[in-house]
N, C-alpha and C positions, 0 to 999 in steps of 0.2 A: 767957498761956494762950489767949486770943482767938485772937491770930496763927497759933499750933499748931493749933485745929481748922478753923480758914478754910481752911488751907494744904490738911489733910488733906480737908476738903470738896471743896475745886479738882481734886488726885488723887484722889480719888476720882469725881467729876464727868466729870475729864480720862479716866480709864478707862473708864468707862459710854460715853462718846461714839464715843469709837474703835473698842471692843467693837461697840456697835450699827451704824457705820459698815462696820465689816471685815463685820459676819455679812450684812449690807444690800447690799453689794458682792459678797461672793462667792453668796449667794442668785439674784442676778439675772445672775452671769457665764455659766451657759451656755444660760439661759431663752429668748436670741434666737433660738442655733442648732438649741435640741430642737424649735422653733415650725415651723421650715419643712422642708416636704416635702426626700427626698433628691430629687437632679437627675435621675435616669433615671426617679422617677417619671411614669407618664402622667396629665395632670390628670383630674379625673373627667368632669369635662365633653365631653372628648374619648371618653371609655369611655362614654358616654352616646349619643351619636352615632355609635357603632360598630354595622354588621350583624355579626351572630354567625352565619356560615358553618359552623360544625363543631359536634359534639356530642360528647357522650361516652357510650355504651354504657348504659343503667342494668342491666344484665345484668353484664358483668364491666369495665366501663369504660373501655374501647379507643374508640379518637378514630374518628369517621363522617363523614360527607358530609350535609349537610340531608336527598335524598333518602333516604340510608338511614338515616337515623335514623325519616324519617315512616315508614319501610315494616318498621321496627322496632315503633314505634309502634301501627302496625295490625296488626301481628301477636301482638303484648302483650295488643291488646282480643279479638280473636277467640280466640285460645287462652290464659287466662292459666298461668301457671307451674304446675306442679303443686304439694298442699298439702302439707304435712310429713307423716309416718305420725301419729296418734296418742299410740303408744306414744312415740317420739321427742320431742314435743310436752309430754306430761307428765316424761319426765328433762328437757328444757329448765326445765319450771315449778317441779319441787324444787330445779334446784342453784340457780334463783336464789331461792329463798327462804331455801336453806342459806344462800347469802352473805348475805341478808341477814339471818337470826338470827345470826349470826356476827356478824356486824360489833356487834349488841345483845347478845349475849350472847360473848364473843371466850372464856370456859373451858370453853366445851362444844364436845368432842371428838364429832361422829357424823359 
């Protein structure tokens, strides 16, 4: 009767080992390659060290030249955009409050 639960101790010992070894092996097999950057990345250090020549529009987003962007820039401060109508402004401020009692309230249909 001894020899019988020794035995079953051993397999079952022998199982826990393996088990922990296989889940401890395959947890760390692909941990090295998610760790490093892909190859065409540029390191940051280099992007750090880069003059930024071009811009991009904050008006409709189309790529500029330094000087047109400054002369974009000064023309933003001296005229800025015109404001929205009023009326406009308030349908903007209900539908986002409809979505948001919606989303608190999702069975009221208005």
């Amino acid at each position: 009767m001894g020899r019988v639960k020794a035995r079953k101790a051993i397999k079952l010992l022998s199982i826990i080992v393996t088990s922990a070894m296989l889940v401890g092996l395959s947890s760390h097999w692909e941990s090295a390659v998610i760790a490093l950057p892909p190859p065409e990345d540029t390191p940051e250090e280099i992007l750090r060290t880069k003059i930024i020549i071009e811009a991009r529009s904050p008006i409709d987003g189309k790529f500029l030249t330094a000087a047109e962007y400054v002369q974009l820039q000064t023309q933003l401060q001296e005229a800025p955009p015109p404001k929205l109508d009023p009326k406009i402004r308030e349908q903007i401020f209900l539908l986002r409050l409809r979505k948001t009692l919606l989303q608190f309230f999702p069975f009221l249909n208005f």
